[in-house]
C-alpha positions as CSV (number, residue, x, y, z in Angstrom):
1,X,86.4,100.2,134.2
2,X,83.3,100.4,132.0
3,X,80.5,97.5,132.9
4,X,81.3,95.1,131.0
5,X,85.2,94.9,131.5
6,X,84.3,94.7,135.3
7,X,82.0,92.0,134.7
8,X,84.7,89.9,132.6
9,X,87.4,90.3,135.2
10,X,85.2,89.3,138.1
11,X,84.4,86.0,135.7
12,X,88.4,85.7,135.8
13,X,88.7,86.3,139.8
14,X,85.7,83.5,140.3
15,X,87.7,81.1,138.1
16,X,85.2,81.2,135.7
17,X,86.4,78.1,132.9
18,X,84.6,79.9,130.5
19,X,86.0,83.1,130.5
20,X,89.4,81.5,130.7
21,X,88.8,79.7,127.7
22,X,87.4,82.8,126.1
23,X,90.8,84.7,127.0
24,X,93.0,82.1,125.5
25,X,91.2,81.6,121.9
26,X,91.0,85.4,121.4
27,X,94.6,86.4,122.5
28,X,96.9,83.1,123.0
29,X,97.7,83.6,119.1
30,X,98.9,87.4,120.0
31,X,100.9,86.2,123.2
32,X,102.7,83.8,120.7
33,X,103.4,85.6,118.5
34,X,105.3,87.9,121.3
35,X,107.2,85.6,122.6
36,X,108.1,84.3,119.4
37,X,109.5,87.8,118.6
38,X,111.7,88.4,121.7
39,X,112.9,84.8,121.6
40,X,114.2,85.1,118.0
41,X,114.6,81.2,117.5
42,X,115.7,80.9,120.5
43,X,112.9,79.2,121.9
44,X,111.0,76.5,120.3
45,X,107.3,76.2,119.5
46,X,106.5,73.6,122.6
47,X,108.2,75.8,124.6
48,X,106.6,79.3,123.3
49,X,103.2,77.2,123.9
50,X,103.6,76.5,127.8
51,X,105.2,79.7,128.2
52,X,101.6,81.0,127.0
53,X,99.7,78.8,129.2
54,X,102.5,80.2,132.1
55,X,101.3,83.8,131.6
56,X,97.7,83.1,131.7
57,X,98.3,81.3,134.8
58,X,100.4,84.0,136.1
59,X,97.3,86.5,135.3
60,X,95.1,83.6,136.9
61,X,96.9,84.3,140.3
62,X,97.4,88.1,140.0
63,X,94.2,88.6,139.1
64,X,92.9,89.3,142.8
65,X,95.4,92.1,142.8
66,X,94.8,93.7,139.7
67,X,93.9,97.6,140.6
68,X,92.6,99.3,137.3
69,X,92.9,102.7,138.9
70,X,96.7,102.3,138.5
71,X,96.0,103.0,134.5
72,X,97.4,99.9,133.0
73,X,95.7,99.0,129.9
74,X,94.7,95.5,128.9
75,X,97.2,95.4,126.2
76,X,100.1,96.4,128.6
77,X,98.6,93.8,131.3
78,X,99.1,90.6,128.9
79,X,102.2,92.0,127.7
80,X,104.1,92.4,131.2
81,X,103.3,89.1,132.2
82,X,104.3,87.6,129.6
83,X,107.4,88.9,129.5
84,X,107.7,87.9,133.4
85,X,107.6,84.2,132.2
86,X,110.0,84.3,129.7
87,X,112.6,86.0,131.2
88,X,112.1,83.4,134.5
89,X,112.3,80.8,131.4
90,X,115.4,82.2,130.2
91,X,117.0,82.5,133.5
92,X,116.3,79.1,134.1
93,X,118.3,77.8,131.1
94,X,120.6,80.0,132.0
95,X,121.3,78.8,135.7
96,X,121.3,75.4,134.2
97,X,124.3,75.9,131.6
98,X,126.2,77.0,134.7
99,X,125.6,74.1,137.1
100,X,123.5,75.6,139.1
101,X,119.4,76.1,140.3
102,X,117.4,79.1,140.1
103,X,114.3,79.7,141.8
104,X,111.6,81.1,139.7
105,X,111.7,85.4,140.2
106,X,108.1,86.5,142.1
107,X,105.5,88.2,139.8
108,X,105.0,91.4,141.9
109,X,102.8,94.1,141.1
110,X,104.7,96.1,138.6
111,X,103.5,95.5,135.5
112,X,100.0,97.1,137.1
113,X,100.9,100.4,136.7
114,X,100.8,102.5,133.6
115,X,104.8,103.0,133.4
116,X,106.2,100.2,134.7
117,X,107.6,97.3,132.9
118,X,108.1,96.7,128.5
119,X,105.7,99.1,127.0
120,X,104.1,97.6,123.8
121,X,105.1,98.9,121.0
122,X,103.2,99.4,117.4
123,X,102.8,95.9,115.9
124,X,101.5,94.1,119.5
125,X,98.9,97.0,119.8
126,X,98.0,96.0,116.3
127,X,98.2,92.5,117.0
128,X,95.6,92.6,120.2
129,X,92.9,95.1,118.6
130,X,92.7,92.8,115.8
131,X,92.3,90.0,118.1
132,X,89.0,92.0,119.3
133,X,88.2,92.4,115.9
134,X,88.4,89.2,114.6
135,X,86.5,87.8,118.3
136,X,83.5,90.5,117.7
137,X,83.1,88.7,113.0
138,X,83.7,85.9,115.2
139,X,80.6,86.2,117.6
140,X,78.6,88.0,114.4
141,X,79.0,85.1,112.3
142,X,77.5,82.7,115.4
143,X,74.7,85.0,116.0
144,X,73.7,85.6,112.8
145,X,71.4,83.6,110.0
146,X,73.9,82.0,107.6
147,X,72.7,83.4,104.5
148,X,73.2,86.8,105.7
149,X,76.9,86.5,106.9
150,X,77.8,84.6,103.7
151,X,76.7,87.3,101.8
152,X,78.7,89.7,104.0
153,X,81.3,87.5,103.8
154,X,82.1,87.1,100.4
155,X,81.3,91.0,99.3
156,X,83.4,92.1,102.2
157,X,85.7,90.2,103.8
158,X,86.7,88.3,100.0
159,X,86.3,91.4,98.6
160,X,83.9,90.0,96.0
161,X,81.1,92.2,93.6
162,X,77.8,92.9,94.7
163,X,76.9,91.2,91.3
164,X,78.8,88.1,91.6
165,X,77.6,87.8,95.0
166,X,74.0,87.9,93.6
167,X,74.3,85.5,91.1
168,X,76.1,83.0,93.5
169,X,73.4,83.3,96.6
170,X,70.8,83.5,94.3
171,X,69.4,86.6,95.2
172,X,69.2,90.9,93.9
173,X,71.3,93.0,94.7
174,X,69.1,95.3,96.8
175,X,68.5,92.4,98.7
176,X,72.7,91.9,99.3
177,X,72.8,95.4,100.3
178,X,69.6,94.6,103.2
179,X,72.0,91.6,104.2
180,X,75.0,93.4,104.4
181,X,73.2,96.2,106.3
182,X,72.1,93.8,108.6
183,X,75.4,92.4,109.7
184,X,76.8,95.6,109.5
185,X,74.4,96.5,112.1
186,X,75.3,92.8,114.3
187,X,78.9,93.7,113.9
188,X,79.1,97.1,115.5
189,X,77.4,96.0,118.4
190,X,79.4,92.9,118.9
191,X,82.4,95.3,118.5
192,X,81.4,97.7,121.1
193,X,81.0,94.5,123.7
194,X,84.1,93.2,122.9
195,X,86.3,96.3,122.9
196,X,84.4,97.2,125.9
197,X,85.3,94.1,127.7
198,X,88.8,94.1,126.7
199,X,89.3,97.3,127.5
200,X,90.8,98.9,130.9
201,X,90.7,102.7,129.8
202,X,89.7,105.5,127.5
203,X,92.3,105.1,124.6
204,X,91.2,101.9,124.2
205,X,87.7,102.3,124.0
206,X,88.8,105.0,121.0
207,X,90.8,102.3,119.2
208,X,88.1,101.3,117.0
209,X,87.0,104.6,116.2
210,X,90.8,105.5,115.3
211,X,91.0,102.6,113.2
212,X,88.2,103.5,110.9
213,X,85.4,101.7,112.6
214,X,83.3,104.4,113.2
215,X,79.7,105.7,111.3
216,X,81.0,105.8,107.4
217,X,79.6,102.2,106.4
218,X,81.8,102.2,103.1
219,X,85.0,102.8,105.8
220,X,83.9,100.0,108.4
221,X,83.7,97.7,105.9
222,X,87.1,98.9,104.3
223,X,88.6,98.9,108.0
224,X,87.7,95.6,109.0
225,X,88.0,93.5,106.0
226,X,91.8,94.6,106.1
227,X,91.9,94.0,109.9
228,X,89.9,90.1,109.5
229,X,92.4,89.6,106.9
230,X,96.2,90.7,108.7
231,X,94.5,88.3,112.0
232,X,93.8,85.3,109.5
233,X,97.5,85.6,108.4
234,X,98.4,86.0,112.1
235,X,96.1,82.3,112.9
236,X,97.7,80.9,109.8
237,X,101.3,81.2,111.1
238,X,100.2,80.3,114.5
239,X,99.2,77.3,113.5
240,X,101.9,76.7,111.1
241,X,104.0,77.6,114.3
242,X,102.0,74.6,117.0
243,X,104.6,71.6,118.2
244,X,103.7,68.6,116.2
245,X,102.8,65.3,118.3
């Protein structure tokens, strides 16, 4: 693992409240949304939201054993855990309808490996490099003077003109192109940390270049606009999704 990824998980094995915290704002929506999708209605939004709390502290006790020589990737990780804790869910009701108790099956250390357990598929990959995507305009916007991310904001993200932009902020447009450059510039590095530190091997580490995040500016800005805007639909439905008190 690259640095940073090595210093996140050793955060996770000292029980670290931050990085926990950290782990469940930028992927908890994505592990919903999961387990929404094999339940298929089957299992209701209080439930899908301990069952996400379950695979975190699943990972919270694996963590010690996690080998990243074994060629899992991060993706694969969350995914094989949670699918541990909703199948033990499942058998549970299950065991129940017939009378009977079930103790809870033992997370060994299969999903570690590279082949072993449900391999994502398309739209969960999509799903978690998004989530690193929207963390990294996340971090940007916090580290960054307000004027400047509005401005990248509304030309990019809204999709607004340069010119409208202008005359709203009250400023030229050579000076929204300086602001947009400079946020450009904040983002890339803040992607290139988060990727890094969500990421367990060398096809990960590529996603972003894959995806259209790479040198062309007119590209990055195409790429992740459509990326912020598929994760804002993904929060909306999440939250449309939480159990009401």
């Amino acid at each position: 693992m690259n640095p940073m990824t090595t210093s996140f998980v050793a955060r996770l094995r000292d029980r670290d409240d931050a990085a926990w915290f950290e782990l469940w704002t930028v992927f908890g929506p994505v592990i919903r949304a999961q387990l929404h999708r094999w339940g298929r209605g089957a299992v209701g939004a209080a439930t899908v939201e301990d069952l996400t709390q379950d695979t975190l502290t699943a990972l919270s006790s694996s963590i010690d054993r996690f080998d990243p020589d074994r060629g899992a990737r991060f993706s694969t990780w969350l995914l094989s855990i949670a699918k541990h804790v909703l199948c033990d869910e499942l058998d549970r009701r299950h065991a129940q309808k017939r009378g009977g108790g079930k103790r809870a099956a033992s997370l060994d250390e299969s999903f570690m490996g590279s082949s072993n357990g449900p391999q994502p598929d398309e739209e969960y990959e999509r799903l978690v490099f998004q989530a690193k995507v929207h963390a990294a305009i996340r971090e940007s916007q916090q580290h960054c003077e307000f004027l400047h991310f509005e401005v990248y904001r509304m030309r990019v993200l809204e999709g607004m003109q340069g010119k409208v932009v202008a005359e709203q902020m009250g400023i030229s447009e050579p000076t929204v192109s300086r602001h947009l450059q400079k946020v450009r510039t904040l983002l890339r590095d803040r992607l290139a940390e988060i990727v890094g530190t969500y990421s367990f091997t060398s096809d990960e580490l590529a996603e972003a270049e894959h995806a259209g995040l790479g040198g062309d500016d007119a590209l990055f800005d195409e790429a992740l606009s459509e990326l912020y805007r598929r994760h804002v639909e993904l929060l909306e439905i999440d939250d449309s999704r939480q159990p009401t008190l």
